[in-house]
N, C-alpha and C positions, 0 to 999 in steps of 0.2 A: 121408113126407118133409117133412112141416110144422116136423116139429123142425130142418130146416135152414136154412129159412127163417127159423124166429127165432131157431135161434143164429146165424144169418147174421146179420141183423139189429142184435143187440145187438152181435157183434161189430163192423161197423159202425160203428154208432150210437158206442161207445166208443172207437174210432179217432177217430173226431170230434172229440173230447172231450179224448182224450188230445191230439192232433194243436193243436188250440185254444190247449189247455194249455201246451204245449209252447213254443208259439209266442210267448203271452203271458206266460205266469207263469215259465217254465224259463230264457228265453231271456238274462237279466240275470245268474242266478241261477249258471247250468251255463260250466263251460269248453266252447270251441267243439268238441273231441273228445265229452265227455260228449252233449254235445246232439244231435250226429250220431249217437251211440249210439241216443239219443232217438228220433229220427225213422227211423232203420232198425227202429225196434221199429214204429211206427206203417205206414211202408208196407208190413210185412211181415203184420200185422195188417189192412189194408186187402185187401192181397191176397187174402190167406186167409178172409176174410170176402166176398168176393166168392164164392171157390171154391166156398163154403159153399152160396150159391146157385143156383152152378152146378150143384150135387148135385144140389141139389132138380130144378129144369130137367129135370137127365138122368135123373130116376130112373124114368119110361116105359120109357126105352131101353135100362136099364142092369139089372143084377139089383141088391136091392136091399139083401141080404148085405154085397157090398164097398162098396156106398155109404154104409151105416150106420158101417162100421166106418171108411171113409176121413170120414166127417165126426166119427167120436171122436178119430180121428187127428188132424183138421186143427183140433179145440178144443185138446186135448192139446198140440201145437204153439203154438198162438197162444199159451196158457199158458205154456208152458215157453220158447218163446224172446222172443217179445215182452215176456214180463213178467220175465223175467231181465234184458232190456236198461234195461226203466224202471228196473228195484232198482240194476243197476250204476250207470246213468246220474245216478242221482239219488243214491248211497250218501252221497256225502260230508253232504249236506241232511240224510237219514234218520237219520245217524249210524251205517250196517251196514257198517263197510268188513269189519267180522272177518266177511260171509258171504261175501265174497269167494269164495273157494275151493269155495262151494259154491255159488253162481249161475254162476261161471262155464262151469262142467260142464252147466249146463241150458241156456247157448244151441245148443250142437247137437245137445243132446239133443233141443229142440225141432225144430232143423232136420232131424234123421231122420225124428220124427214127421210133419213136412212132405215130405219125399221118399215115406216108404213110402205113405201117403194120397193122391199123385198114381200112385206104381207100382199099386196096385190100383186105379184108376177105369183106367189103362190098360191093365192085365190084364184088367178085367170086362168091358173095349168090347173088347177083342180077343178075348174066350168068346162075347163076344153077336153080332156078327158071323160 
């Protein structure tokens, strides 16, 4: 479980960053809708990078099958929903508004990624029990 510790980590660490960013550089730049977009990408990122070393934590108590696969989940999410929120939040800057229709579809796509990766850490505490 080391690998969840540093993706925990960097996820993290890049919340940071973004979060900073956001604050600083985004903040004059973004309509106050977009920016909100913004920082729902970051605390959700936060979150989940926490989770991340939650895994790690549990992974004595836990098997350690659905904890690998619930911390591929919970990268796979942070990608796909958090980082759809930055591209929408920022499109007009990047100049992508034409992916529109295709970031949109990846924020909950991301967010299932985030649901099914918390249903198995609770399905593998309720087998290990």
């Amino acid at each position: 479980m080391q690998r969840s510790v540093t993706l925990g980590a960097i996820v993290l660490a890049t919340a940071v960053a973004l979060g900073a960013f956001g604050a600083h550089a985004l903040r004059a730049r973004l309509a106050p809708e977009a920016l909100a977009q913004w920082r729902t990408g970051v605390e959700y990122q936060f979150y989940h990078g926490l989770g991340m070393l939650l895994l790690a934590a549990l992974h004595q108590r836990l098997p350690e099958r659905p904890l690998r696969l619930a911390l591929a989940l919970l990268l796979a999410g942070v990608l796909a929903f958090c980082g759809s929120l930055y591209l929408l939040a920022t499109r007009d800057i990047l100049g992508i508004q034409g992916l529109t229709p295709v970031l949109g579809p990846l924020t909950p796509l991301g967010g299932l990624c985030f649901i099914a990766a918390w249903v198995l850490v609770l399905l593998a505490a309720r087998r290990a029990h």
